[in-house]
N, C-alpha and C positions, 0 to 999 in steps of 0.2 A: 199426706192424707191417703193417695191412693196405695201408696204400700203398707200400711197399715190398714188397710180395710183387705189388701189383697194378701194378707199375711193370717188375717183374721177369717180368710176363705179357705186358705190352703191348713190352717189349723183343722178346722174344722169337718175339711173332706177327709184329711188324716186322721181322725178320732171315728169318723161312720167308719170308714177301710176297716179298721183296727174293731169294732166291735163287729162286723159282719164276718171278719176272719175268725175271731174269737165263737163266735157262735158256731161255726161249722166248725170248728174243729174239735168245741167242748162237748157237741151234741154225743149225749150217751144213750143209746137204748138200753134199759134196763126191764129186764125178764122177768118178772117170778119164778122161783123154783118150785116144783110141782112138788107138792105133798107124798111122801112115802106110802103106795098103797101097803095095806095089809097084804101077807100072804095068801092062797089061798090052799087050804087046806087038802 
């Protein structure tokens, strides 16, 4: 029983790890590109 609840712990801390790494590493800033001004004359 204890090692299946303690398997069911270490799953678990394995899955947060794995989605906190995943988030820093997918994090994208994304820019708009700035509108072509006209020339000016």
């Amino acid at each position: 029983m204890l090692v299946i609840v303690g398997a069911m712990a270490l799953l678990a801390l394995y899955a947060n790890v794995r989605g906190w790494r995943r988030d820093k590493i997918e994090s994208v800033i994304v820019s708009p590109a700035g509108s072509p001004s006209p020339a000016a004359p």
